[in-house]
N, C-alpha and C positions, 0 to 999 in steps of 0.2 A: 504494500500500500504506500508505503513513505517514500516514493523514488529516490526522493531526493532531500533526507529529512532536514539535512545541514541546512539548506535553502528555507524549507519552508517553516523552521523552527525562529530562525531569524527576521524572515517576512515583516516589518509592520510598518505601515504607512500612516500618514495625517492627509489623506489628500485634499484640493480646493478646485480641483477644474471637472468635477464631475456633474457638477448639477448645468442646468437643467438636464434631467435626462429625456431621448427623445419621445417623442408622443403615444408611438405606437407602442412605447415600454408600462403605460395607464393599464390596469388590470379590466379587463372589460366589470361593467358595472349590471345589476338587475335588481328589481325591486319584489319584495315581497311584502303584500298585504294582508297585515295582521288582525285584519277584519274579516278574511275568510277562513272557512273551516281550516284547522290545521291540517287536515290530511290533502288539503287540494294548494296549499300555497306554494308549494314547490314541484309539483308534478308538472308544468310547463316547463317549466326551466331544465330539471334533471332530463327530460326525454331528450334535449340536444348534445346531453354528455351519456349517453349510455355506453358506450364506445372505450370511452377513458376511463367511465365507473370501472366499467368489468377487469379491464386490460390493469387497473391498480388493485383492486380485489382478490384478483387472483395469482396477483404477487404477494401482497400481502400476506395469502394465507399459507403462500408457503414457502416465504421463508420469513414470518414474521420469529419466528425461534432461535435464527440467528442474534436476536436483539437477546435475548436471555430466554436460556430455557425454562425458568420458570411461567413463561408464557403460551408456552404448549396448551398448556389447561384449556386459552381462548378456543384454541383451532380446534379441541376436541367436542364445543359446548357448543359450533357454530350453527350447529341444524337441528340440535336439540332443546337446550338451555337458551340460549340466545334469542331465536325469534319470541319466544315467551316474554323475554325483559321485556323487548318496547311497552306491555302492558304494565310493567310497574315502575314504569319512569316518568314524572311527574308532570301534568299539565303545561304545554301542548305538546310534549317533547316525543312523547311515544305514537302519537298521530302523526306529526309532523315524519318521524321513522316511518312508517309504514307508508306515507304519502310518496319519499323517496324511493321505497320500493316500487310500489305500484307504476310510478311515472319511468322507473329507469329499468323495469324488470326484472332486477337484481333480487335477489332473495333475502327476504325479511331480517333473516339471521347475519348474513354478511355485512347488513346496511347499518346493523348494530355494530358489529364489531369497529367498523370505520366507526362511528362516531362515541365507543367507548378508546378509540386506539390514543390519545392524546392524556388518557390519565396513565403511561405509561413509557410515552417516550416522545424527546422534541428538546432543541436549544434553542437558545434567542439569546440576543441583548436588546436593552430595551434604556432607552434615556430618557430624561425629563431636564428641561433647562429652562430658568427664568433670565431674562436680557433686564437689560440697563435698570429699563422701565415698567420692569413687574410682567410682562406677559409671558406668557406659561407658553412653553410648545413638547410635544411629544412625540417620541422617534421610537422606532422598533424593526429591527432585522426577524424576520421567522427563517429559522436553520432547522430544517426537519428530513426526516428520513435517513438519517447518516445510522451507522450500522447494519445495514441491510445491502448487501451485495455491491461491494465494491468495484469498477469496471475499470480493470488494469489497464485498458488499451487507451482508455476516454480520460481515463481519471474521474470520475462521475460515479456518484451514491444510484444504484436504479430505483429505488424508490423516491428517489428526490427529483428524479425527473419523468416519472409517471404522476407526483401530484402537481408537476408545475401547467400543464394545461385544464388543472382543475383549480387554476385560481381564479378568483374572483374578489368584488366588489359588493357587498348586499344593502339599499337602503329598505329600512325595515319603513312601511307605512302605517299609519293609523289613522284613521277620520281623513282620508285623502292629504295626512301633510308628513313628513319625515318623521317619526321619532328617533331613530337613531341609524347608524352606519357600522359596518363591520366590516375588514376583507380577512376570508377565511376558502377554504377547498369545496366550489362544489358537492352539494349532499352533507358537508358535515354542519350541522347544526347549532354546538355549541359555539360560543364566540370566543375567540383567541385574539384580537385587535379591532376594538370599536370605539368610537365617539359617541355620546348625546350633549349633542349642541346644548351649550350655555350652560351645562351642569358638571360633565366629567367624562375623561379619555380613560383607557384604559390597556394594558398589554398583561398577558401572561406568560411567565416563565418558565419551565419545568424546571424543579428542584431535586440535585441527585441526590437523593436521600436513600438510607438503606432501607430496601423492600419497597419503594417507591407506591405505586397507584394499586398494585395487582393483591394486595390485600384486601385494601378497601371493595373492589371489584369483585372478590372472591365474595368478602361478606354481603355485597351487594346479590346477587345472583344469586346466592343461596338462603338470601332472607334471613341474615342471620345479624346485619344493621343495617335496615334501610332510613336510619336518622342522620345523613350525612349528604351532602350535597357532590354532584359531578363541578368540576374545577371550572369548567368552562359555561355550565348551563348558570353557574352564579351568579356567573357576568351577567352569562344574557337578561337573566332574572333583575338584576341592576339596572343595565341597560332600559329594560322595558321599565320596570317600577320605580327606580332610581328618584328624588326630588331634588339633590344635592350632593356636594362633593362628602359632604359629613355622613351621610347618612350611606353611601359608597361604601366609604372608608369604614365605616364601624360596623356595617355589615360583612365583609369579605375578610375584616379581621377576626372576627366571632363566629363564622359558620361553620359547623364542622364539615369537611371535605373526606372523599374519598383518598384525593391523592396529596401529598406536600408540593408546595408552590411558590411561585414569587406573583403577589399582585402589584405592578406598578399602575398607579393611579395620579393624573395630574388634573387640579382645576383649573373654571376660568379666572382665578383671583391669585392676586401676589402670593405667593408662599405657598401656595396647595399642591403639593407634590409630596408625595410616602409612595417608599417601598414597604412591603409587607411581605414578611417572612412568615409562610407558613407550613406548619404541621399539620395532620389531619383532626386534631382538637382544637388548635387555638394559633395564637398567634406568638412566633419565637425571637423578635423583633422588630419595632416600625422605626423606619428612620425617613423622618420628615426632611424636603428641600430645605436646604439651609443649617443643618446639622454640621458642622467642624467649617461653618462661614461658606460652606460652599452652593453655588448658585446652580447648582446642576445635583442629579441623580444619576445611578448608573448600575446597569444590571446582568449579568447573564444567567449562572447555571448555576455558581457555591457562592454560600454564604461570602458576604460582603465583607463581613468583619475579619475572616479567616485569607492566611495563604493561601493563593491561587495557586491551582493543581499546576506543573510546572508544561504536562502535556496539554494544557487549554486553559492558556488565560490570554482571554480576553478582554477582560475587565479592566488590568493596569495599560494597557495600548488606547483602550478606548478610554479614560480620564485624562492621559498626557494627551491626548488627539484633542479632548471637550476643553482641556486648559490653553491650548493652544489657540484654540480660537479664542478665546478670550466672553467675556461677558457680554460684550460692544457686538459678537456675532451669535447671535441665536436666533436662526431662523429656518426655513424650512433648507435653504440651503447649505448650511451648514451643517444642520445632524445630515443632510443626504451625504454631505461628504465624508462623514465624520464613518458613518453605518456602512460606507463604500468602501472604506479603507481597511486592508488586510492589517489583523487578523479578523475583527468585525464581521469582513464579510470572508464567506469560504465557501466552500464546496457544497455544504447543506445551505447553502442561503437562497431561500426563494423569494422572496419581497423585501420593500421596506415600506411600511405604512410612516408617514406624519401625520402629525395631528394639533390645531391650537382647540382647546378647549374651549374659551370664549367667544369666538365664531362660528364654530363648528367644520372650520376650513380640512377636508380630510383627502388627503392623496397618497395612491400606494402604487408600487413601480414593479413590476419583476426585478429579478437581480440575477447572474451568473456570472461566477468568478473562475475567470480564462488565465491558465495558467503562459500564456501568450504572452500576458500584459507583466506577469508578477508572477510568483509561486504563491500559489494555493493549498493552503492551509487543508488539510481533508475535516478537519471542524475546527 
């Protein structure tokens, strides 16, 4: 896998001539109205990815094991156990499952397992930065799929690039007007990077914790806790019912979860910016914008407070990149540059969403890091 690990271990850039990126790099965009039955909001939509559903499905299932054997269990529950869950997963989320089935042809059970697959594996970094003058903006890389079949010849995760023509843009409606925004894959429903204008942005991290999501998952399935929330349906739950940046924040710190996590949340007001550290009980950390005088947040995959693992950090490249630019540049062009530059960005990186909170200003780009340009970090 490391061709060339000298190179890619040294990798890391600050760059500034990246932005704009061009037009046709915008993630195609589609609206779903949250006025109709769940089981019918997405059935238009998925019928034009059936193609790509399947063709990532059925990688998925089989080599989702390579990510850890302990995850065998999913692939053995997928045409048993599994089609079952969408009925015990909470309003609208198990219709809205079954709607994706019915639209893409896909089988009940598989369409589960995709949209249980992210309480078990997925990097990111994810920033938050306040400029001069108090406005908030929010940046986030999604790095997903790496560990699943490495492609010696390409250099390429193949799971990371069977979900990249399932991205997408989603504006959720309600009463004919936006309530909020999310870009996430195609069919999967929880939310992994979304806005609601004027109130609060939002990104999630995966956090490597021992035993990660597949406990929770386990108790989940077998009815043995279902008093715990899916990581990403909290969002969305936020997202929809959300009134304010406080009432965000003190819910996704207190929920109990299936899997451990990082919630980066920024509002539209000076100062509203926390990471959240969490566990599947509680919360093991909040550290508010503005903690040690500094004007920015910064996030990837371990704990913040702790040594970065020495084979994935990310975190110290992307703070001297956010210090570099200084205070005087936080803007959308600058976290792109900031998110573009290796190690930030690598080989599992498929988007970068921004986002200012107080507008509700939301754009998210493809990404693909060419070992052409730089060496390529494989995460």
């Amino acid at each position: 896998m490391h061709k060339n690990y000298q190179s890619i271990k040294i990798s890391e850039q600050c760059l500034s001539d990246q932005w704009p990126p061009k037009p046709d790099r915008a993630l195609p965009t589609y609206v779903v109205n949250l006025d109709a039955p769940p089981v019918e909001r997405w059935k238009d939509i998925v019928a034009n990815y059936k193609d790509e559903l399947n063709d990532l499905l059925a990688y998925m299932k089989t080599f989702i094991v390579e990510i850890s054997p302990e995850l065998k269990f999913l692939i053995d529950l997928v045409d048993t156990k599994l089609p079952a869950m969408a009925d015990t997963l909470p309003a609208p989320y198990g219709d809205e499952i079954k709607g994706i089935s019915q639209g893409s042809g896909l089988p009940l059970g598989e369409v589960v397992l995709y949209n249980v697959f992210y309480e078990v594996s997925s990097f990111c970094t994810s920033v938050v930065g306040q400029d001069q003058d108090g406005n908030i903006f929010h940046g986030r890389n999604l790095d997903f799929g790496g560990m699943m079949g490495w492609d010696k010849i390409n250099h390429t995760w193949a799971l990371t690039e069977k979900l990249r023509p399932l991205m997408v843009q989603i504006n959720y409606t309600q009463n004919g007007q936006v309530l909020f925004k999310t870009t996430t894959f195609l069919g999967y429903i929880g939310s992994l990077t979304g806005i609601k204008p004027g109130v609060f942005s939002i990104s999630i991290n995966e956090r490597n914790a021992l035993k990660g999501g597949y406990i929770g998952l386990i108790e989940w399935i077998y009815n043995i806790n279902r008093n715990q929330s899916f990581i990403t349906f909290a969002i969305r739950d936020m997202l929809t019912k959300s009134e304010s940046y406080d009432q965000s924040v003190k819910y996704l710190a207190e929920v109990p979860l299936l899997a451990p996590c990082y919630y980066i949340i920024a509002g539209p007001k000076s100062g509203q910016g926390v990471i959240i550290t969490r566990s599947r009980n509680g919360s093991d950390d909040i550290k508010p914008l503005g903690k040690d005088n500094l004007w920015f947040l910064a996030q990837t995959n371990y704990d913040n407070w702790k040594k970065q693992p020495i084979y994935d950090d990310r975190l110290t490249p992307c703070i001297k990149c956010m210090q570099a630019k200084g205070k005087n540049q936080v803007t959308f062009e600058s976290l792109f540059n900031v998110l573009s530059s290796r190690p930030m960005l690598n080989k599992m990186t498929v988007y970068t969403s921004l986002m200012k909170p107080a507008t509700g200003q939301f754009e998210a780009y493809w990404q693909l890091c060419l070992d052409e340009e730089a060496s390529c970090r494989p995460w």
